[in-house]
N, C-alpha and C positions, 0 to 999 in steps of 0.2 A: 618537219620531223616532230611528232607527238607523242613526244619522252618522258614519262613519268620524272626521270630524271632531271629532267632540266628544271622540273616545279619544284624537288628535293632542294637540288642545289641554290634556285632561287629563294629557298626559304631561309634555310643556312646563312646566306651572307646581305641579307634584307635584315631592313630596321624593324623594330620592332612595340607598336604602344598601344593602348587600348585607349577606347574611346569609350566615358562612362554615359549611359541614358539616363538625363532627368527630368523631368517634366516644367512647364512653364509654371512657373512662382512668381516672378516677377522679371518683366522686360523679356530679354533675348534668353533662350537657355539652350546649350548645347546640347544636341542629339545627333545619336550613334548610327554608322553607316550600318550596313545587313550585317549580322552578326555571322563571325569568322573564325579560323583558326587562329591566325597573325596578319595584319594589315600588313602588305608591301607595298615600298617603294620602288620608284627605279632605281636600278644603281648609279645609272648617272644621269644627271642634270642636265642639257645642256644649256647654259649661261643666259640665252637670249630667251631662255622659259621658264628660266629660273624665279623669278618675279610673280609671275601670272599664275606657277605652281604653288607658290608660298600662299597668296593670299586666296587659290583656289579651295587650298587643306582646310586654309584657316576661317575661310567661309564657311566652310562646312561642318569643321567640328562646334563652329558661334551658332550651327543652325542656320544659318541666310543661305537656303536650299536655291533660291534661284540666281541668287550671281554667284553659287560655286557652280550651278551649270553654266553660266555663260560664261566664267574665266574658262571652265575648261571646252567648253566649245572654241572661246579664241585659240585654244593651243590646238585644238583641232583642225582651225582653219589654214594654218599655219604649216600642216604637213609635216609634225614632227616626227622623230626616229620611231621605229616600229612598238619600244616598249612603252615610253611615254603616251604615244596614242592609243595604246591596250588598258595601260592606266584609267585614262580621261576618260573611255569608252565605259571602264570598268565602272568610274565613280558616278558618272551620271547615268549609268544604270541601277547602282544603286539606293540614287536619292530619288529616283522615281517609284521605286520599290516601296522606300520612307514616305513616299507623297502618295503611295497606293494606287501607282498609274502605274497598272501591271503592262498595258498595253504598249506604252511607252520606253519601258524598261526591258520588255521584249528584243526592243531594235538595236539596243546598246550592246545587248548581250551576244546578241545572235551575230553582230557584225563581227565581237573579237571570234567568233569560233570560226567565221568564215574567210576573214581577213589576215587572223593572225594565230596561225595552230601551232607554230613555234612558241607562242608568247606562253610565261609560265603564270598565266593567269587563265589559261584555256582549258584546263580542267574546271576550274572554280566556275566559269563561264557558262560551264554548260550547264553546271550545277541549280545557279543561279536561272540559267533560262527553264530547266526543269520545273524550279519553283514557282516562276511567274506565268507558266502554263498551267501548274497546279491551282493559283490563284484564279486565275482566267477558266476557270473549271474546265479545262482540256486537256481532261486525262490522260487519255491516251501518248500524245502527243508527249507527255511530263513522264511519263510512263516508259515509255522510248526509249531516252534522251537518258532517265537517272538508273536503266537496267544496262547500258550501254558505256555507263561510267563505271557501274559497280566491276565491268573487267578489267579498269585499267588498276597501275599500281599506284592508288590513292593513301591517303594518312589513313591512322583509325579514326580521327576527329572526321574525315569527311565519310568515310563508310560509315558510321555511324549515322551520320545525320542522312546520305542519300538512302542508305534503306528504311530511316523511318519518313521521307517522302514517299519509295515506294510504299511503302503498306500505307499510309494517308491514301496516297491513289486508289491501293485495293479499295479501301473502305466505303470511297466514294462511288466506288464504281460496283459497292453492294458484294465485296467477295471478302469477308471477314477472316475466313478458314489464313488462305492468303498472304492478309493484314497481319493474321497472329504470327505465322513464322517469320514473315520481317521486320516485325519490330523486335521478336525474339535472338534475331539474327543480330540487329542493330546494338541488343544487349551486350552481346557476347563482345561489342567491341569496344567495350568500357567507355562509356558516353558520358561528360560531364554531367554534375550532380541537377541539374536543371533539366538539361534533358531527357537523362535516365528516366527522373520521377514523371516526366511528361507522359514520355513511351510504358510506363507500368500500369499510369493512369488508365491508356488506351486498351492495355491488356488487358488488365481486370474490366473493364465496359466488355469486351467484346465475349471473356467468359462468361459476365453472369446476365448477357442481355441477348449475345445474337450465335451462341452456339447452340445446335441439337445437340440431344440426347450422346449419340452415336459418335459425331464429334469430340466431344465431351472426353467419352472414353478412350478414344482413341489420341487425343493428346494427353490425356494423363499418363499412357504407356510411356509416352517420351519423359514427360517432365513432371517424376516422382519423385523428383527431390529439390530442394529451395524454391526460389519463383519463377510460374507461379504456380507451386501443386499445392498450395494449401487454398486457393481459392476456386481449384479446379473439381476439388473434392469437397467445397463446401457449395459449389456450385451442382454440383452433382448430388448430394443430400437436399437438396430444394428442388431439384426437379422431379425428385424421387416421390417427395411430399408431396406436391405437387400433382402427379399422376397418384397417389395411393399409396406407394409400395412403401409404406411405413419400416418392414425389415431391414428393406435396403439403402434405405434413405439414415438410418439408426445406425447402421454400418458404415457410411461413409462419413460420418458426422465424430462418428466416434475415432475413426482415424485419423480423420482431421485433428481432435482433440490430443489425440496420439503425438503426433508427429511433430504440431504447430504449436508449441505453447506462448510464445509471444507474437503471433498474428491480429491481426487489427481485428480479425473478427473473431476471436479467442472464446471472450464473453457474452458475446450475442448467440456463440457456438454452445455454449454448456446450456444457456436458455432452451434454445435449440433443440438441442438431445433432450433436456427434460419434459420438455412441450410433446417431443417424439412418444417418450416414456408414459406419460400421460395417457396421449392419444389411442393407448393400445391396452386401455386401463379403460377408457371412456367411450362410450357410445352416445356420437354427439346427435344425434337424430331421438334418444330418447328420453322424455320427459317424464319425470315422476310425477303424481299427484296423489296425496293424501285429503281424504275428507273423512269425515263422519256419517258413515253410510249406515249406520245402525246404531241404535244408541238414544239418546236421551233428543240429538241434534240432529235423526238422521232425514228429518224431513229439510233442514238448508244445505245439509251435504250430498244432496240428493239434486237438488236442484241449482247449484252448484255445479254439477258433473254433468249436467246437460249443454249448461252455457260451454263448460270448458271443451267438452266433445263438439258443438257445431264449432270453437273458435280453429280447434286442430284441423277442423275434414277429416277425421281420418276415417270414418264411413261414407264419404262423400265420393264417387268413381269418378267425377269430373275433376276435380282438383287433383289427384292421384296424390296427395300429402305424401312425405317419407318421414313424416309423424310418428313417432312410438310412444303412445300414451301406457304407461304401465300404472295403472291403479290399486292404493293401498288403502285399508279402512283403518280407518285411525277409533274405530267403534267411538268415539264421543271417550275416550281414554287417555290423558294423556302417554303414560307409559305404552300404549300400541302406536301410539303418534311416532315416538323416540326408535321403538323398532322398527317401524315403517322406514325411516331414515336411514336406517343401517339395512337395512335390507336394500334398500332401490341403491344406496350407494356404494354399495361390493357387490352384492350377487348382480343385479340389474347393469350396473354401470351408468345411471341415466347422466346427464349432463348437467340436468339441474331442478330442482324440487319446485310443486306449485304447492298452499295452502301448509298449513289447514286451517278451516276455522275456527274460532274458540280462543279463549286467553290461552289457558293454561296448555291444552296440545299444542299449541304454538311454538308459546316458552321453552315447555320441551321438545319440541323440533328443531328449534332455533338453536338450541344449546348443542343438541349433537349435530345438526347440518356446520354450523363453526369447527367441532372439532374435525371432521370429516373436511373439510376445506371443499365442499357442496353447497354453490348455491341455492338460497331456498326464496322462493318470494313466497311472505305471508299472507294469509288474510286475516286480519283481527286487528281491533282496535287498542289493541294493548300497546298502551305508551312506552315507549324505555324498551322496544324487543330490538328494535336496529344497533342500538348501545353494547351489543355482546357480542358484535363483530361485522367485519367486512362483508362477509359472504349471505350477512342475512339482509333483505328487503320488506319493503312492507307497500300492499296496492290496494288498499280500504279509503275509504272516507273517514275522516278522522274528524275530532271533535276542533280540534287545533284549524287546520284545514278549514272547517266554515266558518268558524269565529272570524281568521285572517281575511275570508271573501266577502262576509257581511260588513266586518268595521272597515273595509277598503272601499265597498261602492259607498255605502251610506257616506262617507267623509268625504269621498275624493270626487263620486257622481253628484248626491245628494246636498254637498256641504254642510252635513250635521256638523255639532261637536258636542252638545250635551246628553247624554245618554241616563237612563233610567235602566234596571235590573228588577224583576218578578220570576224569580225560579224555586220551582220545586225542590228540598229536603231531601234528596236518593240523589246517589253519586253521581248519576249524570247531572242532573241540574245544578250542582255544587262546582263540578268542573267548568258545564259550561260559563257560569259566572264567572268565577275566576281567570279562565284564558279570556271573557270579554272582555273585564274590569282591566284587566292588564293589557291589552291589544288597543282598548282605547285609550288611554294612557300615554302609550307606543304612539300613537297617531298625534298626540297634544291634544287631543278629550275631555271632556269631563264623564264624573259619574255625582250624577246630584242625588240619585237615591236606590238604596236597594233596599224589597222585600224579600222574603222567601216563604213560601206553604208547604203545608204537611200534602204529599201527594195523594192522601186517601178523599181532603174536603173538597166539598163542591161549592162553598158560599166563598168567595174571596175579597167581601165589603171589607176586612179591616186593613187590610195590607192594600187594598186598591186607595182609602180613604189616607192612610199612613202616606203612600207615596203622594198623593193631591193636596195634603196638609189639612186635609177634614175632617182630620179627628184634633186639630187644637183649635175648631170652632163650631163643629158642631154641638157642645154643651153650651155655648151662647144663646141663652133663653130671651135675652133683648130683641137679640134679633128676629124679625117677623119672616124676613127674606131666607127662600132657599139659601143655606151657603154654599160659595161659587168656590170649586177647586183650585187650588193654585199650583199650575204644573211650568215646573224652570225649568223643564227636558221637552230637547225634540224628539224623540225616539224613546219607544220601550221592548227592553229587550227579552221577550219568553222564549227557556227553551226548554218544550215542552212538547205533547205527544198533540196533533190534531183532535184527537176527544176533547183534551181538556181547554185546549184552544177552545173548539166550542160552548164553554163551561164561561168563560175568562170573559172574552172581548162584549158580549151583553149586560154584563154587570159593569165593564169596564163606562160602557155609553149610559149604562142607570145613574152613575154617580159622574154626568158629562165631562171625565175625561177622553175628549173626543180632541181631534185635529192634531194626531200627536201619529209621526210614521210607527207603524209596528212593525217587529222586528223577527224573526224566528229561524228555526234548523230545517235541519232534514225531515223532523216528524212534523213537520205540517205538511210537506206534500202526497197529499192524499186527493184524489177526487170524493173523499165522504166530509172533508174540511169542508167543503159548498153545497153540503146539503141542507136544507132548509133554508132560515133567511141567513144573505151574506152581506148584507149593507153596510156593517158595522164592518167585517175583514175585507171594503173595498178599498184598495191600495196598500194593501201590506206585505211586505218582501221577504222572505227566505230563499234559502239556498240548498241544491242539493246537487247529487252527482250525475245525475242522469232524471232525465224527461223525457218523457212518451211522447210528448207534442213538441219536441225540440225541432226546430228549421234545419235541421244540421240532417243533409241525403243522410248522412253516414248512418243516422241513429233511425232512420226510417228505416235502412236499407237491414238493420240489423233485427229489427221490430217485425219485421217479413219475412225473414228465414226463419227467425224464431219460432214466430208464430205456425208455418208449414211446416218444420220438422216437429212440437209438439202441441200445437193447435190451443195454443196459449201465450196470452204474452208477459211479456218478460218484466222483473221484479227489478229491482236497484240491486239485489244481492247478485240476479244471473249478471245483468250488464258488467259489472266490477269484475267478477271472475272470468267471466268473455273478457272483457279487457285486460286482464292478468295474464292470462293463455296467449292474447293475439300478440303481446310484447314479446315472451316467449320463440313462440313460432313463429314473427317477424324476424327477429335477430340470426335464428338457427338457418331458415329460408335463405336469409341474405349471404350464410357463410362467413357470419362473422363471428362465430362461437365454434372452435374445435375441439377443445376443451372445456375443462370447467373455470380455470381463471378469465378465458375467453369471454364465456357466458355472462363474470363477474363484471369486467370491465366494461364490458356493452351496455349492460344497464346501470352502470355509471356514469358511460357517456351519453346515454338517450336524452336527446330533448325536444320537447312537445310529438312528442307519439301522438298523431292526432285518432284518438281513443272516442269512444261512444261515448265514454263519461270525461269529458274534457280534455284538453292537450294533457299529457302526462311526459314528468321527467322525474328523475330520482335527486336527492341532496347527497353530499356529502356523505351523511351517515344512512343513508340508505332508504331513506324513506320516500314516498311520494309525492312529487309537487304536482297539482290539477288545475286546471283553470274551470271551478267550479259553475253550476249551472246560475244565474242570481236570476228567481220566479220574483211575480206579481199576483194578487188576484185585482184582473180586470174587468168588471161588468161582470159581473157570476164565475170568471172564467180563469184559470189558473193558466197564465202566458208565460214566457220568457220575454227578460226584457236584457239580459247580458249572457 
């Protein structure tokens, strides 16, 4: 007779304890049979099993899993009364459970349902064999077994728990739709706080990972109010995103914001909508660019907008770019620069600003691309323009920048440490001094001497003689002997323009200061640096951003297009702006920019952009870090050697 009632009635006048799980700390630690509604006993004892049952319990709650099966197998052997034997069957189906021998714990279980359908452990029984088929991945079978209980008159504690086996089973067996209504089922029947949060877990997975569209909709009709409709329409606003339909996606996001105000994703929900709001504001496919196309500058902003055009394709029909270069002339002005901004960033909509070149257009770019919350990446060498906000960048070669790549090989490849300074009197050669003096310093350097010249002269005997100490003994009339230089520096640092380089280093050998590394910028790489004799600048090292004859395919390959699309090759000024553009239309390509904070973040996270002009990442404040090109002249010949 399989009496819902007789498992009632058994519960009722059954003892009643709980068994806590703790983990092994030290020695023996009790652990807990399968977890239950109330652990029963028989109601009675009989005398001669009385012993065998005590220290059966008591094996089991100490954890000594295998003499509580074999106590209770001796009571098995024994042929006790129908309930105690449902009992023994029960426990040592259990601790095989515990012992993860589903296989095992199968036979225990299966015998009370077949053995003993009276017993009020026969519900629970099956329950349990349900699980261990579950475990044994035998779906179906688990499947059976726990839809087959779901019609008897069970507790709410066990409906609760057999229909969130069955949806486990759906899930496994790849039918989610299924899964969701029974564990939704399982809700309804107030499941302890453990379990609940288990079964809401599996809901929200199954919303926002393995329902369609149409799905989607169609359980929101049902469940438009509490859970889980706030993550069914937050689920539905991303898929919306997702496909495009930005209206509708804005729509259900916003309901959600409606309806849900204390939902776990509440917050991420107003990001959300504003990101939507954005989007529909923003056209992330197109990029502004400002140069100086007319004007005082308009021949580098000219040449500039070539580089930037082959880096887009967007004339290119093999590439089919969805590129939208919208171009502005900043005329060599800064206030057209500032318009230019406001224009590409309301009327245009672009996603985010390239250039321009020049200090002062810059500055004023920079200022209003900040207010506008519109990324802008600059090109200019103007120090302090990343300092005005988040949203501005900077992708030039900077003075900062080579100083940092020459005082690092010379020290760390070369092992200099004492350094000498001959710079020119105009701003740049004043800076460059100062970031060396200070970078070697940085390194634990010296600096044993600095000249400086007026950049008009071309004789440089006194400041060459000054650094050698040959001017406090060249008035020495005793002496019959040339006087010999005294130079305490490995390295002399000029930064200065290749003209005057070739001005410098032959006077430098007149008065033999010789066998000392030279040192230099960007304006020595020139092929007219090695015209005539170069004996004197054999072995002397600068740095620049870009090389013609760099080993690097990348920069060949870039030297090739260049050349065929305007039958010319390319400057330091196109490679830098081609490399400004291709970060650009790397990031938008990859769909990692939908917006403009998008844009922001992306190239804050980039690092080593492997770029024509070196690996490129941005800092903190926005500016660019390169891994500079470090030249040699070898044998007539201007090589890379890092």
């Amino acid at each position: 007779m399989r009496k819902s009632s007789i498992l009632t009635k058994w519960f009722k006048i059954s003892a009643f304890f709980c068994l806590i799980l703790t983990l092994f700390v030290a020695g023996c630690a009790r652990i807990p049979v399968v977890e239950r509604e109330k652990i029963l006993a028989p109601h009675e004892i009989p005398q001669e099993f009385r012993s065998t049952f005590n220290n059966a319990e008591m094996a089991l709650r100490e954890g000594w899993l295998d003499e509580a099966v074999n106590l209770y197998e001796d009571i098995l052997k024994q042929h006790p009364l129908e309930n105690l034997a449902a009992w023994s069957h029960f426990r040592i189906g259990e601790i095989y459970i515990i012992k993860g021998d589903f296989e095992e714990a199968v036979k225990f279980f299966d015998a009370i349902v077949e053995k003993f359908p009276d017993s009020p452990l026969y519900n629970e029984a099956r329950y349990q064999l349900a699980y261990c088929y579950f475990e044994l991945e035998r779906y179906g079978n688990s499947q059976k077994i726990a839809e087959r209980l779901l019609q008897e008159e069970i507790s709410s504690y066990w409906q609760s728990r057999t229909l969130t086996l069955v949806g486990d089973n759906c899930m496994e067996q790849e039918n989610p739709c299924d899964a969701f209504i029974y564990y939704m089922k399982a809700l309804k029947k107030r499941p302890d706080e453990k379990l609940s949060g288990n079964i809401k877990n599996k809901v929200v997975e199954i919303i926002n990972e393995m329902l369609s569209v149409e799905e989607l909709e169609e359980i929101c009709q049902t469940y438009w109010y509490g859970f889980p409709s706030g993550y069914i329409l937050y689920a539905l606003a991303k898929y919306n995103y997702q496909h495009h339909d930005i209206k509708k996606a804005e729509k259900n996001i916003s309901k959600f914001l409606f309806y849900h105000g204390g939902h776990p994703y509440y917050e991420e929900a107003k990001e959300f909508r504003q990101k939507l709001k954005e989007m529909e504001l923003t056209d992330q496919y197109a990029i502004g660019c400002i140069l100086p196309l007319t004007g005082r500058y308009a021949r580098y902003g000219n040449k500039a907008l070539e580089a930037i055009i082959l880096a887009t394709g967007i004339f290119d029909p093999e590439t089919k770019s969805p590129i939208k270069l919208i171009i502005e002339d900043s005329k060599s002005d800064p206030l057209a620069a500032r318009e230019a901004v406001i224009k590409l960033a309301t009327q245009d909509k672009v996603i985010g600003i390239l250039g321009p070149l020049g200090s002062t257009a810059a500055l004023e770019a920079a200022i209003e691309a900040q207010k506008l919350n519109v990324p802008i990446l600059t090109l200019t060498q103007y120090e302090g323009i990343t300092n005005l906000g988040d949203y501005i960048f900077r992708d030039f070669l900077t003075s900062e920048m080579q100083v940092r790549a020459l005082v690092k090989y010379s020290m760390q490849n070369l092992g200099m440490t004492r350094f000498a300074i001959l710079y020119p009197t105009d701003n740049y050669g004043i800076e460059m001094m100062n970031l060396f003096w200070d970078e070697v310093l940085c390194w634990g350097g010296e600096i044993k001497g600095v000249m400086s010249y007026n950049n008009k002269q071309t004789d440089f005997g006194k400041e060459i003689k000054a650094l050698a100490g040959l001017d406090s003994i060249e008035n020495d009339k005793k002496s019959k002997e040339k006087p010999k230089p005294i130079i305490d520096f490995d390295a002399l640092f000029i930064p200065d323009s290749y003209s005057r380089i070739k001005m410098i280093v032959p006077q430098l050998a007149f008065y033999d200061v010789t066998g000392i590394q030279l040192l230099g910028t960007s304006g020595w790489n020139s092929p007219e640096l090695l015209e005539g004799d170069t004996k004197h600048l054999e072995g002397a090292i600068f740095v620049d951003g870009f090389f013609q004859d760099s080993f690097s395919p990348a920069v060949r390959i870039f030297i090739d297009d260049f050349y065929v699309a305007y039958g010319r090759e390319p400057d330091d000024l196109e490679a830098l702006t081609y490399d400004a553009a291709s970060i650009l239309v790397n990031i938008i390509n990859e769909n990692r920019a939908e917006v403009r904070d998008d844009l922001k973040d992306s190239l804050f996270e980039l690092k080593d952009y492997p770029g024509i002009t070196g690996n490129t990442s941005f800092s903190e404040t926005g500016d660019a870090i390169k891994s500079l090109f470090v030249l040699m002249v070898k044998r007539g010949e201007i090589v890379q050697i890092n």
